[in-house]
C-alpha positions in Angstrom: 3.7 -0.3 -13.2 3.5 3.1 -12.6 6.8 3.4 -11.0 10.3 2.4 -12.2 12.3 0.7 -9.5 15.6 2.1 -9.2 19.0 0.7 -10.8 20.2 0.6 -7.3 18.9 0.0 -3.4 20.3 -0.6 -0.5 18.5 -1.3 3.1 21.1 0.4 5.0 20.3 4.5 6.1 23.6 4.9 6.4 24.0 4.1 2.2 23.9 6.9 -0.5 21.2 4.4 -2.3 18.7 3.9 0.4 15.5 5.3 0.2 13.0 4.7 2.9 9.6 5.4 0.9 10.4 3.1 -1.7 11.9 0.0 1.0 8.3 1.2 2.9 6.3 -0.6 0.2 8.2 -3.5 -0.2 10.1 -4.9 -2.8 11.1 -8.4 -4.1 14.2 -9.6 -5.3 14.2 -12.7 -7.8 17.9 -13.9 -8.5 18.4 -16.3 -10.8 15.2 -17.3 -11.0 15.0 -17.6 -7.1 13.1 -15.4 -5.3 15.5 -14.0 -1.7 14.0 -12.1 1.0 17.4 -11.5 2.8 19.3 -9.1 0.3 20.9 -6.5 2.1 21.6 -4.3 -1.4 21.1 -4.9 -5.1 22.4 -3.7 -8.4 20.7 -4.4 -11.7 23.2 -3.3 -13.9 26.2 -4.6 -12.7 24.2 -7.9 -11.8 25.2 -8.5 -8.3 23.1 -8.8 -4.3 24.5 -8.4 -1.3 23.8 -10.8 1.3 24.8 -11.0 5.4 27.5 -13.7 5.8 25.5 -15.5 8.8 25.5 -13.7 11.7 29.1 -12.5 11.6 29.1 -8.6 12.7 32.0 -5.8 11.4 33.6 -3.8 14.1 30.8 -1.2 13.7 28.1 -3.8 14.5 26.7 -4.5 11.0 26.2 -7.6 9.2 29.3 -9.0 7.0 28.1 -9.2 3.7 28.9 -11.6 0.5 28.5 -10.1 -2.9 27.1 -12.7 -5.3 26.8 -12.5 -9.2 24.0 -13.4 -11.1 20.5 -12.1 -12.8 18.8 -9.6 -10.6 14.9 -8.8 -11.0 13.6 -6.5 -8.5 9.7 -5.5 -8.5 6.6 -4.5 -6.5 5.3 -6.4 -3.7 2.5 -5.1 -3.4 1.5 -3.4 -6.5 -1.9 -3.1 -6.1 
């Protein structure tokens, strides 16, 4: 892999770690040894996802999100 995924991502603009180019090509989440398309943000380090609550909405409009502990494995989707 030519390109190290970063320690931190997040899918919202608004979010000091978003960054469009690298959501563009996809990425894949695998937490504990489950693979979960609907991760909202992720941190490697500290071992934790975010995840929308349902479809529960904050004041400002966006999803209310659960932060769950585990093993996080991000990667490529399509890293051909």
């Amino acid at each position: 892999m030519t390109e190290s995924l970063p320690d931190r991502l997040s899918v919202d603009p608004k979010s000091p770690f978003h960054d469009a180019d690298l959501l563009a090509k996809g990425i894949g989440i695998r937490f504990n040894g489950e693979e979960r398309t609907t991760v909202e943000e992720y941190c490697v380090s500290e071992g934790w996802i975010r995840v929308a609550a349902g479809k529960a909405l904050d004041r400002r409009g966006r999803p209310i999100t659960l932060k769950i502990k585990g093993e996080v494995v991000p990667y490529l989707l399509n890293s051909a």
